[in-house]
C-alpha positions as a printed Julia matrix, in Angstrom:
315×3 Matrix{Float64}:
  -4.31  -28.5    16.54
  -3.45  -26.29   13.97
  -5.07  -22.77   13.36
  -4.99  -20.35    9.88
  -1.57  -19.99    8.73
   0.3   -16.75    8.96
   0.45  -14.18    6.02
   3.36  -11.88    6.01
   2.69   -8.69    3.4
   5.14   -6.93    1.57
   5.12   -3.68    0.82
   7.7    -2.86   -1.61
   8.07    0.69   -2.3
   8.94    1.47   -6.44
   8.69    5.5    -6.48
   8.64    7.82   -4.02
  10.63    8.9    -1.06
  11.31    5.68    0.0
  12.37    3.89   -3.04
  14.07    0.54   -2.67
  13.02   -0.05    0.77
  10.69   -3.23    1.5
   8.43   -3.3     4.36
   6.81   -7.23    6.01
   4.19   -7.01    8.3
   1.75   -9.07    9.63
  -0.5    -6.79   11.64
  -4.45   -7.79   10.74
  -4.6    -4.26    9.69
  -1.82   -1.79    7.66
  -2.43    2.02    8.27
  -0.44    3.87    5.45
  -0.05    7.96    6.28
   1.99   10.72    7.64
   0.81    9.97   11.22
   3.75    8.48   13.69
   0.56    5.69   14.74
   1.3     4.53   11.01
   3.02    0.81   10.13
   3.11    2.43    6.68
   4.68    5.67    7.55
   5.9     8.78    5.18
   7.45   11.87    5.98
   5.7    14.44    8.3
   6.04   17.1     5.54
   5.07   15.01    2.57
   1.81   17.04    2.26
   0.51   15.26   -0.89
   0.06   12.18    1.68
  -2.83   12.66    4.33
  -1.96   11.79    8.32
  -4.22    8.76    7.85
  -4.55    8.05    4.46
  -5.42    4.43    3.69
  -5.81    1.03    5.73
  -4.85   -2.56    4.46
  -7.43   -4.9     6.48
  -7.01   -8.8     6.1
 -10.35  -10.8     5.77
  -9.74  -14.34    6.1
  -7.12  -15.2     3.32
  -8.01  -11.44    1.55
  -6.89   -8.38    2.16
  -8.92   -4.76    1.8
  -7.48   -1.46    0.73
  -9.59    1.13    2.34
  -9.48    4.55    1.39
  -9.73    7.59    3.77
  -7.83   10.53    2.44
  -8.77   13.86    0.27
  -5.74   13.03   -2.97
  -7.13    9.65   -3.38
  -5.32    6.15   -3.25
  -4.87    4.29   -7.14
  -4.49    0.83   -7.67
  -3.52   -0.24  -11.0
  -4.01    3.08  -12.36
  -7.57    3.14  -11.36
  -8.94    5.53   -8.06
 -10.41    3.62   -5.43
 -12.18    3.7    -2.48
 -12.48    0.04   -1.72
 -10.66   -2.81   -3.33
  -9.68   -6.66   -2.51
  -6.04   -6.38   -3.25
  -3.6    -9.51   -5.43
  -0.35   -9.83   -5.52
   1.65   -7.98   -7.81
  -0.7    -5.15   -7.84
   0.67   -0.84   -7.69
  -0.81    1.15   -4.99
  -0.24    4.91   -6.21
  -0.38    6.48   -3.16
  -2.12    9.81   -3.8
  -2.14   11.44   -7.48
   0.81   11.94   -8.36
   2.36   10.5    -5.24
   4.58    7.35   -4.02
   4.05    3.81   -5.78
   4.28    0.84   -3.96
   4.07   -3.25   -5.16
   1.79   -5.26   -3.02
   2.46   -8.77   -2.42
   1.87  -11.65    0.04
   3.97  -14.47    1.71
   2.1   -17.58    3.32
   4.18  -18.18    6.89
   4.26  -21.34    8.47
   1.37  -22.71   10.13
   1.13  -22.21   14.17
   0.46  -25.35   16.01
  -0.21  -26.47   19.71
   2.97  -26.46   21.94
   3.6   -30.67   22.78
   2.71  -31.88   26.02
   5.84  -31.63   28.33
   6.91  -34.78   30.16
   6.67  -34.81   33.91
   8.74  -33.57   36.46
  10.23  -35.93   38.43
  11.7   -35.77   42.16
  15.69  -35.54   41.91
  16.49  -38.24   44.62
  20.62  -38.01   45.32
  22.21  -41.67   44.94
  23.65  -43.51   48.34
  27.31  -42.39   49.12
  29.23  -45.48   47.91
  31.27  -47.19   50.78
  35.01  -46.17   50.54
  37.04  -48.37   48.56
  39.75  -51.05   50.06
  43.02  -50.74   49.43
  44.12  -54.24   46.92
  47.12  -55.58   47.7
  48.95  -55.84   45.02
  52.01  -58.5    43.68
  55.24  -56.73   42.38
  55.75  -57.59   38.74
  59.47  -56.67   36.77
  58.88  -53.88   34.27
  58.89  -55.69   31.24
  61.51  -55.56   28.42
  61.36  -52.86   26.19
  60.52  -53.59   22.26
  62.5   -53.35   20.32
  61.78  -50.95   17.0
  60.83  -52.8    14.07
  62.71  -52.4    10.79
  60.33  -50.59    7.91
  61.27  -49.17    4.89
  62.07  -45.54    4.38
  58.83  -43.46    2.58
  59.92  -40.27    1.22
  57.47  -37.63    2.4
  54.39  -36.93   -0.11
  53.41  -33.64   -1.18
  50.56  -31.41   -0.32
  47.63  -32.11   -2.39
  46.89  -29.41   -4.74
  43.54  -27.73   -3.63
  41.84  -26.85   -6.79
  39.18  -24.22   -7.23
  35.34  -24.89   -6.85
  33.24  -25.47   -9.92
  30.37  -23.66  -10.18
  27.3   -25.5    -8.86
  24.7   -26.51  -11.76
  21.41  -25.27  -12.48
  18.69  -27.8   -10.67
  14.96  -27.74  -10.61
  13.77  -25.98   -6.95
  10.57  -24.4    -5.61
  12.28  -21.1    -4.08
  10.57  -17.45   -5.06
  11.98  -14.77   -7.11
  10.87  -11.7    -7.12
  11.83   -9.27  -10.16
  11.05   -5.41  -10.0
  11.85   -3.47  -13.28
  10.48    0.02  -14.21
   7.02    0.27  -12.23
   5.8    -3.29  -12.86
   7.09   -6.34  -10.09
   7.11   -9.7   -11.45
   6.93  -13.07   -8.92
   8.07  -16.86  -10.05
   7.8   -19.6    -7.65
  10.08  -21.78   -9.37
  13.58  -22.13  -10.4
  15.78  -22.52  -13.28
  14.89  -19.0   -14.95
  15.43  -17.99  -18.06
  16.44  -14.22  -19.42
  15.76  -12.7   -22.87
  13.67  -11.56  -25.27
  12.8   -14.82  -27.24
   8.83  -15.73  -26.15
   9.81  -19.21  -24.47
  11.63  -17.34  -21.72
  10.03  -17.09  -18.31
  11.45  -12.9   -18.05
  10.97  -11.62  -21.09
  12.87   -8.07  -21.78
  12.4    -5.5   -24.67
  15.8    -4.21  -24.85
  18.46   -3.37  -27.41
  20.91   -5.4   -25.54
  19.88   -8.45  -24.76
  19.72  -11.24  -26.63
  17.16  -14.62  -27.48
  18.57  -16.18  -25.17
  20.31  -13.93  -22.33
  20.97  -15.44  -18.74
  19.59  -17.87  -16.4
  18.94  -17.34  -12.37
  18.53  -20.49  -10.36
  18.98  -21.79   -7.13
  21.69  -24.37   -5.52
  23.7   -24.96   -2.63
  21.73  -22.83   -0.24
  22.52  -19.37   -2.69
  21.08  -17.93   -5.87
  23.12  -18.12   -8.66
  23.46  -16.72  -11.97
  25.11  -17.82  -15.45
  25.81  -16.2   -19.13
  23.59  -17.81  -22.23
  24.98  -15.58  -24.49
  28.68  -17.03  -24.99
  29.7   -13.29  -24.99
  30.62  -11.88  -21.67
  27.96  -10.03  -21.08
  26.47  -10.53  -18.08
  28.91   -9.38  -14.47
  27.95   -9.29  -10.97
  30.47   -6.64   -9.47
  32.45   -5.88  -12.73
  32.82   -9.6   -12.83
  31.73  -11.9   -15.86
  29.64  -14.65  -14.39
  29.86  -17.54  -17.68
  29.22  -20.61  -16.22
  27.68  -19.37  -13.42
  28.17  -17.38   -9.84
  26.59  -16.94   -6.32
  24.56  -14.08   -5.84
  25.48  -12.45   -2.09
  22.9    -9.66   -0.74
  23.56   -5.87   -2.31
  25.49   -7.7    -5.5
  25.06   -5.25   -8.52
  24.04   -7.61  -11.65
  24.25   -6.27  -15.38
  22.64   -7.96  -18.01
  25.41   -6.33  -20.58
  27.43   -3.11  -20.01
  24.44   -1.09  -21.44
  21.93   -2.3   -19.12
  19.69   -3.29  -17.72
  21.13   -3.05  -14.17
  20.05   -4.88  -10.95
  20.67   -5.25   -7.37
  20.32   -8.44   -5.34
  18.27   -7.15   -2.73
  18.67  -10.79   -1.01
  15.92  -13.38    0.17
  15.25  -13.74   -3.73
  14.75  -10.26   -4.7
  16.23   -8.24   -7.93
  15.36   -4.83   -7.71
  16.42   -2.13  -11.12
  18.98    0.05  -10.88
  18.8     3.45  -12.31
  22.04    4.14  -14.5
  23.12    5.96  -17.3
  25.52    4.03  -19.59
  29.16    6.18  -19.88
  29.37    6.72  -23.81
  31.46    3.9   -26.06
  35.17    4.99  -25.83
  35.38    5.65  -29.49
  32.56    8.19  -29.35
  34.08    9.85  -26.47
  37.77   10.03  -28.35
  35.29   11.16  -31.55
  33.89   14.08  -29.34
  37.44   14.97  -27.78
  39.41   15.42  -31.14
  36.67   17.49  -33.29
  38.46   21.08  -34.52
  35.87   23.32  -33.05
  36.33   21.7   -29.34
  40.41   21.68  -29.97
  40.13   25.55  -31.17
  37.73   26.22  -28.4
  39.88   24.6   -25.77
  43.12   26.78  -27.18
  40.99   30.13  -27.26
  39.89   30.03  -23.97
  40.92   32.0   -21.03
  43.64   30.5   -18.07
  41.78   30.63  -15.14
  43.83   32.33  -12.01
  43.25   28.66  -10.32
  44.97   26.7   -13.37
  47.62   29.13  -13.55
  48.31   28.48   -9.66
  48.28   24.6   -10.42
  50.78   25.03  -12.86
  53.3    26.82  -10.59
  53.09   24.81   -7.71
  53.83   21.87  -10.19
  57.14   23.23  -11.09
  57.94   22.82   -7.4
């Protein structure tokens, strides 16, 4: 007979001390403090947090957020003291404090071991009676064959292994989870698409990517992910993916060379990376060759250390 199925929250932190890490539980209730008896658990000397400053309580198929400290616990930018939590919703952890994405994952539903079959009695079979010895006729070896004339085959070559195409996109039910800048964003189905045009399922404000930017979707067991643009843009590890590439756990993904940046956090989770884009090459060679840096470069003092560099690199 089967009973309520398992929920399995995520608690997946997006500021704080703790950035980047993901917490599952399935306790019926989360304590979230400084205190060493908390699931939830922040440093002992983070003094903006209390020692037991909020509880996550399930209720049925809901889950309470339960207040109990002095700084206050927001959800959504709003202070609570009570509150049936959804998924996708930002627990600020104190003003001014931690933020962390709150999210839920049905489990699969327990069910009543089946009946075992019953023992039986291991009963050893008779000893079989020894065997006779035959008597036996003596037959001539016969004559050996002779080999049989076939034409000479010359020996084939090695077939020529050739590289794997990259699997293509295919409709699939697996979750994605997408966390970029302080909002987390979760899709329950596969192909999706990237870019700024209003028919895309991600939709991203940003200088550098296009209508129609990338696609993430699932085959073969792996998440994979392809270039829309025809450009080049998009590289997991330095790489560019065009028609498409497997993403493996810790990958770095970059929309374009500007940003934005993402890490494949695995189990179908893309979490932002904080970068800052190096300067284009030409600006840098712009910045290099003005007068006043040249003149200020030649005016300079020679420190004792470069001086010492220089000798030694006579020798």
């Amino acid at each position: 007979m089967k009973t309520a199925p398992d929920i399995i929250v995520q608690l997946i932190h997006i500021e704080g001390p703790l950035k980047g890490q993901i917490l599952e539980i399935s306790d019926p209730e989360i304590r979230i403090g400084r205190h060493p008896s908390c699931q939830l658990q922040f440093p002992a000397d983070y003094n903006l947090i209390s020692r037991q400053h909020a509880t996550i309580t399930r209720e049925g198929n809901r889950f309470k957020l339960t207040d109990h400290s002095s700084n206050g616990t927001i959800v959504n930018g709003k202070k609570v003291k009570e509150v049936y939590l959804k998924d996708g919703d930002v627990i600020t952890i104190a003003e001014g404090g931690p933020k962390v994405s709150f999210l839920t994952q049905v489990g699969v539903a327990a069910s009543a071991p089946a009946p075992q079959p019953p023992v039986q009695e291991f009963v050893p079979p008779p000893h079989p009676a020894p065997p006779q010895p035959e008597a036996r006729v003596y037959m001539p070896p016969p004559a050996a064959p002779q080999p049989e004339a076939r034409p000479y085959i010359p020996p084939q070559p090695p077939p020529v292994s050739r590289p794997a195409e990259p699997a293509q996109p295919r409709e699939s039910k697996e979750p994605l989870i997408i966390q970029y800048g302080p909002t987390l964003r979760s899709f329950d189905r596969l192909p999706l698409k990237i870019g700024k045009h209003p028919s895309c399922d991600f939709q991203l404000d940003h200088a550098s990517i296009h209508d129609l930017h990338a696609e993430i979707y699932f085959a073969d067991g792996n998440y994979w992910v392809r270039d829309l643009t025809g450009k080049h843009l998009v590289t997991v590890g330095g790489v560019a993916v065009d028609q498409g590439v497997p993403l493996r756990q810790n990958d770095e993904l970059f929309l374009s060379p500007t940003g934005p940046f993402f890490q494949f956090l695995g189990k179908g989770r893309l979490g932002e990376l904080e970068r800052t884009p190096a300067p284009p090459v030409d600006e840098a060679r712009e910045l290099s060759s003005r007068p006043a840096a040249r003149m200020q470069e030649k005016n300079s003092p020679k420190s004792p250390m470069s001086f010492l560099k220089k000798i030694f690199s006579k020798d």
